[in-house]
C-alpha positions in Angstrom: 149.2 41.1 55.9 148.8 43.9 53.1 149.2 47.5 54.4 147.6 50.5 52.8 150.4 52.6 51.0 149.0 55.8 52.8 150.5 56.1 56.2 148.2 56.9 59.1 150.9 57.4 61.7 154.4 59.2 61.5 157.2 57.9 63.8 160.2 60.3 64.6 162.7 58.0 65.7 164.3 54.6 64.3 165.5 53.2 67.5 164.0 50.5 69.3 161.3 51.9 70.1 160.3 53.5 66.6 161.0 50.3 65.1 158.7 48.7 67.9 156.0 51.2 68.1 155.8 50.2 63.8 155.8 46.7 63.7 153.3 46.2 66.4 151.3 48.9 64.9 151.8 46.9 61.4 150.7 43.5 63.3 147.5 45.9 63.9 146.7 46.2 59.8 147.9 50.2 60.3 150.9 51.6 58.1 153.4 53.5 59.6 156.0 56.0 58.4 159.1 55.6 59.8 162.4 58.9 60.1 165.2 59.3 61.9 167.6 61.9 61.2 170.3 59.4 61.5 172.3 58.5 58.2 173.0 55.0 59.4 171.4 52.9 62.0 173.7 52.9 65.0 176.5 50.0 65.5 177.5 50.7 69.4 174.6 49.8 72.3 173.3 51.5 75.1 171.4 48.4 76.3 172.7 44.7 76.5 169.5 43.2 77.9 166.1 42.3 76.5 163.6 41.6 79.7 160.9 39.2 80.0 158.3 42.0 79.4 160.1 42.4 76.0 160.0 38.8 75.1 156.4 38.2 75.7 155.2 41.3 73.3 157.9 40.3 70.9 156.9 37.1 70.4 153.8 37.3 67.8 155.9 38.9 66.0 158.7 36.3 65.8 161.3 38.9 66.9 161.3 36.7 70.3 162.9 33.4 68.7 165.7 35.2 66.9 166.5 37.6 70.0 166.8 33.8 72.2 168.9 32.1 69.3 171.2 35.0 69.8 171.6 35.9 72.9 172.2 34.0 76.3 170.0 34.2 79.7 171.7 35.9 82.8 170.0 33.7 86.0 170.8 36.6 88.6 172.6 40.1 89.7 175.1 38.6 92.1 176.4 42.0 94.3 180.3 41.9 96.1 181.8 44.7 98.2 185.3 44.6 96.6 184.7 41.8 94.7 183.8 39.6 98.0 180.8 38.5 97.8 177.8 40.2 99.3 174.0 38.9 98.1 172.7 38.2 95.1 169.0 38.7 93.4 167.7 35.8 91.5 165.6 35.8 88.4 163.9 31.9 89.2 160.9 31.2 89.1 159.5 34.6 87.6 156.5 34.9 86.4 157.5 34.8 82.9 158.2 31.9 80.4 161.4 33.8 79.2 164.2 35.0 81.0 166.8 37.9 81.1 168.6 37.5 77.7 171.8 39.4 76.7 171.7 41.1 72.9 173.4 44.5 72.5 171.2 47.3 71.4 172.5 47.1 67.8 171.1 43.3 67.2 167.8 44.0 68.9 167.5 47.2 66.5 167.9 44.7 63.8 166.0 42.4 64.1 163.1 44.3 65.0 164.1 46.4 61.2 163.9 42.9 59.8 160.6 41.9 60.9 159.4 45.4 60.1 160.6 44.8 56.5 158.3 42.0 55.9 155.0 44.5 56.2 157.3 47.0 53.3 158.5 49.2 55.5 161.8 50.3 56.0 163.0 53.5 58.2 164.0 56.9 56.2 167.2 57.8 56.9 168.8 61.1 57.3 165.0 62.8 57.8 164.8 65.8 60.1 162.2 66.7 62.2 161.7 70.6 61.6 158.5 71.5 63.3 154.6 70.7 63.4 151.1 72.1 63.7 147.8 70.0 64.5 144.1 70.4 64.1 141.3 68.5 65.6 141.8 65.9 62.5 144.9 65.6 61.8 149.0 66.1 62.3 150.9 68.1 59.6 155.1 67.9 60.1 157.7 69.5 58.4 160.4 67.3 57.4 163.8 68.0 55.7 166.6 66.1 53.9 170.3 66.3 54.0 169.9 68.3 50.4 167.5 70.5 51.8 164.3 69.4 50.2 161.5 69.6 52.7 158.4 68.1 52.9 154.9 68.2 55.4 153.5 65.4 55.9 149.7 64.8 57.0 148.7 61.9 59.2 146.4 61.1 61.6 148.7 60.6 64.7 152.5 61.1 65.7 154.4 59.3 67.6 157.8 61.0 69.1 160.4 58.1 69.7 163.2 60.5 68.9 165.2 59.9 71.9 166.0 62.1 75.5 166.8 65.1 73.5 163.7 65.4 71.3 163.0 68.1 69.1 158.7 67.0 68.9 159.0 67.3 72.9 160.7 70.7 72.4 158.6 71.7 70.2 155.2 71.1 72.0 156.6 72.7 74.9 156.6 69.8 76.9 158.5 69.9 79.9 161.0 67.3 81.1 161.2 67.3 84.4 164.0 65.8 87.4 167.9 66.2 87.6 170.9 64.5 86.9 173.5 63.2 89.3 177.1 65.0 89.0 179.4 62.4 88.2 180.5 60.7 84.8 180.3 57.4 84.1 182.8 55.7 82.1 182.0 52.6 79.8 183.8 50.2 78.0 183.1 47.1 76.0 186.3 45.2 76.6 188.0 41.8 76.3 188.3 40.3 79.5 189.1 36.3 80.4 185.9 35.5 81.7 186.8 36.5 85.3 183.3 35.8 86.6 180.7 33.5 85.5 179.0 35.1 82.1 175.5 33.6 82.7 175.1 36.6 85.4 175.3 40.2 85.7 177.6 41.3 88.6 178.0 44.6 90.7 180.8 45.2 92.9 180.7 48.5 95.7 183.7 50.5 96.2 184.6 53.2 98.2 182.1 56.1 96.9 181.1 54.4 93.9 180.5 51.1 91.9 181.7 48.9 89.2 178.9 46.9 86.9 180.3 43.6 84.4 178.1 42.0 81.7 179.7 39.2 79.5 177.9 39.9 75.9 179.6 37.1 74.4 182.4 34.8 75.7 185.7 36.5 75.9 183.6 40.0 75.4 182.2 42.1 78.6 180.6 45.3 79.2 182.1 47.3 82.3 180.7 50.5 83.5 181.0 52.5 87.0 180.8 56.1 88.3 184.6 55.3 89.6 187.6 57.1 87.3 190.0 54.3 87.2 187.5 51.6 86.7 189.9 49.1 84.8 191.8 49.2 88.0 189.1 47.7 89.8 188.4 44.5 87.8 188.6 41.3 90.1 191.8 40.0 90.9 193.7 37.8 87.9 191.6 39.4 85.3 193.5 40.1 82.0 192.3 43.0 79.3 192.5 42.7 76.1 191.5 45.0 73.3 188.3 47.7 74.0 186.1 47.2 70.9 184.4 50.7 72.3 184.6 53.0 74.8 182.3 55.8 76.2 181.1 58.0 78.8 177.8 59.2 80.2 175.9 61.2 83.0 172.8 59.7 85.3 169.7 61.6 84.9 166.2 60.7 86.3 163.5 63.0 84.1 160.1 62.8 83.1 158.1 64.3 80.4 155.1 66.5 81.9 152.9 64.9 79.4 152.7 61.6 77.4 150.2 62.8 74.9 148.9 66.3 73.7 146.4 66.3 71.3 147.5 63.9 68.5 151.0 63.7 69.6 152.8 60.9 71.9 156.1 60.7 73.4 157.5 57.1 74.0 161.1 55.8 74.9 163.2 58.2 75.6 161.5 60.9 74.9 159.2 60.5 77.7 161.8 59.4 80.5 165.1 58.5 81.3 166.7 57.2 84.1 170.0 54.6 85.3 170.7 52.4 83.0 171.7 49.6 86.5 168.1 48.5 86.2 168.1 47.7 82.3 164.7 49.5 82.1 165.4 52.2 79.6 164.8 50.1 76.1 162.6 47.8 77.3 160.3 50.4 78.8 160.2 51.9 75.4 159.2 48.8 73.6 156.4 48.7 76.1 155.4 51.9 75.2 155.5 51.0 71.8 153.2 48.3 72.0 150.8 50.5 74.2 150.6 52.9 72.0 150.3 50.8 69.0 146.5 49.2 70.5 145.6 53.0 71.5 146.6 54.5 67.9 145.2 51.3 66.0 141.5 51.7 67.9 141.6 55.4 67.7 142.2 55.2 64.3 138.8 52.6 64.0 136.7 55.2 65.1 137.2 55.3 69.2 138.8 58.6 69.3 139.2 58.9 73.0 141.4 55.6 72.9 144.2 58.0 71.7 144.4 59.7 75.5 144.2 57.1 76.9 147.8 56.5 75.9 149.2 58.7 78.4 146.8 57.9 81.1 148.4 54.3 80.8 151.6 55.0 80.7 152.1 58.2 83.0 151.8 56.1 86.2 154.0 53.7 85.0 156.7 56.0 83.8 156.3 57.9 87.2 156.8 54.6 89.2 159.8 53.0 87.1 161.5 56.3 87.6 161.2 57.2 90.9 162.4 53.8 92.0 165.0 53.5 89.7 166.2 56.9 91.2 166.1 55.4 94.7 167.8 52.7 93.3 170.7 54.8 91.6 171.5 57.1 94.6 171.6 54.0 97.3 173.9 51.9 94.9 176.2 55.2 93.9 177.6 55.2 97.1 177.5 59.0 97.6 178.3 60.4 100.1 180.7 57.9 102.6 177.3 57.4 104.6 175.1 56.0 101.8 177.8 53.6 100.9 177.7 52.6 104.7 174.3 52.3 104.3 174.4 50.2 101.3 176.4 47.3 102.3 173.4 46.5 104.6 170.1 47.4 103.0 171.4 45.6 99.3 171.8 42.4 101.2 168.1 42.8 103.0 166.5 43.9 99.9 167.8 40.7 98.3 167.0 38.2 101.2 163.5 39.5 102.4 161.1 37.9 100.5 158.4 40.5 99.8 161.4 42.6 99.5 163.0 40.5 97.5 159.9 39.4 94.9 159.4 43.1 93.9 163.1 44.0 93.6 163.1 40.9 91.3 160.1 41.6 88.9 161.5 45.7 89.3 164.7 44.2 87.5 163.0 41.9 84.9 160.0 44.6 84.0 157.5 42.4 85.4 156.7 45.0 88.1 153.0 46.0 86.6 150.2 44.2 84.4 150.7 45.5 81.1 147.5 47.5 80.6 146.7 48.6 77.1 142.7 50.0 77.8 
């Protein structure tokens, strides 16, 4: 497909779902701009999992055969208390042709820039967001470079992808509400002996706290917990190797007051944030992206009002994947003694029920909702 060489929407962001929000936009005959004030695109991942919902909007694209012929499915979240085991939650019989597929962050990012580069677009790097002003018409932003040229660009609509601390939310005066759970929670992408089986995601509950393992490759596993001495806790006869990468984060469950004012959106990040135990965060941004894309594409044929109807599709769903994933967090934390008590029988009910059960299930995989785009 040939793409005008004026862009009709700017996209502050080049994560996944910038790079989304573009190619499906591109799929839609509509050129986008793409900044990020990044130099380089990133080389450690937050995420690790690509859900079904992901898959399915992927695949016109052909982003959805190369994620598969990297990555490998994951057929459950088996949960232990103390590495005996407890329940587990599986992904059969979904209703989705694909399935739960591991792919860091990185490789996802990636590809998706690939596919991107085959409409002639590629993301500016190094670009800073500076500020904004908007008529009726159109969207004018101030941009800068690392040498201090600046620039305003006009466009018809914006879309802010530029992650939980954004400077277009800031700048609209958006609000970003919720809170953040105390406690740090250290992460490591480490070498481990395959101590469990890699085709499944696994969760183990300790005293005030949790420990969550994710092969990424054979011989290479993701580990993260809100527990200090979380390489303590590995199961029994594991042997560490080298940590390719090592980190640390806080929980926190927000929400941006609004999803669109006037000619502005907020996707990914930008717009929520939450646990990362559910694997929600990227892919509910790529499902933003792809929202947005059939909103800005029809707007931008004449149906103005399809614009706003951006945020009142995606508000409800933003407010229900967070507020569950928040339930979610503070029952599997562990905190205090009482909710871990509480725990070790509600996880096993939640995952044995069947109504129970089926919407913990399509929860996890992102299957929760129809994917609404009008």
């Amino acid at each position: 497909m040939t793409l005008s060489d004026h862009a009709e929407v700017l996209i502050i962001g080049a994560g996944p779902t910038g790079l989304a929000a573009a190619l499906f936009l591109a799929e839609r005959g509509v050129r986008a701009r793409l900044v990020d004030k990044s130099e380089a695109p990133s080389t450690t991942s937050r995420a690790q999992v690509v859900n079904p919902r992901s898959l399915e909007v992927l695949q016109q694209a052909g982003v959805t055969d190369r994620i598969l012929s990297e990555s490998h499915p994951i057929g459950s979240v088996r949960f232990y208390e103390g590495w005996k085991d407890l329940s587990q939650l599986d992904f059969a019989d979904i209703a989705s042709p694909f399935a739960m597929s591991v792919l860091p962050q990185a490789r996802t990012e990636a590809l998706l820039a690939e596919a991107l580069n085959r409409y002639g677009i590629v993301a500016e790097r190094g670009v800073t967001f500076e500020g904004l002003e908007q008529t009726e018409d159109v969207v004018r932003t101030r941009l800068s470079r690392p040498d201090g040229e600046t620039e305003t660009v006009e466009v018809a609509f914006l879309l802010a992808a530029d992650g939980a601390h954004s400077a277009v939310r800031t700048a609209l005066n958006i609000g970003f509400e919720g809170h953040a759970f105390a406690e740090p929670w250290p992460l490591y992408d480490i070498q481990l002996n395959d101590p469990l089986p890699i085709d499944h995601a696994h969760v183990s509950f300790v005293k005030r706290g949790l420990l969550f393992l994710l092969c990424i490759r054979p011989g290479l596993w993701r580990v993260f917990g809100d527990v200090e001495n979380l390489l303590d806790l590995l199961p029994s006869g594991t042997q560490a190797g080298d940590i390719q990468w090592r980190s640390s984060f806080h929980i926190a469950d927000r929400l941006a007051t609004a999803q669109v004012m006037g000619r502005v959106a907020l996707a990914g990040d930008a717009a929520h944030i939450h646990s990362p135990v559910g694997a929600r965060g990227m892919n509910l941004g790529i499902e933003d992206a792809y929202v947005f894309a059939a909103c800005a594409a029809d707007a931008l044929q004449g149906v103005t009002s399809r614009f706003q109807d951006y945020g009142r599709l995606r508000g409800p769903v933003h407010r229900s994947v967070v507020n569950r994933m928040d339930k979610l967090t503070a029952l599997a934390r562990g905190r205090p003694d009482w909710v871990g008590t509480l725990r070790h029988f509600l996880i096993p009910g939640m995952t044995s029920f069947g109504p129970i059960e089926h919407r913990m299930r399509d929860f996890i995989t992102g299957i929760d909702h129809p994917l609404k785009t009008n």
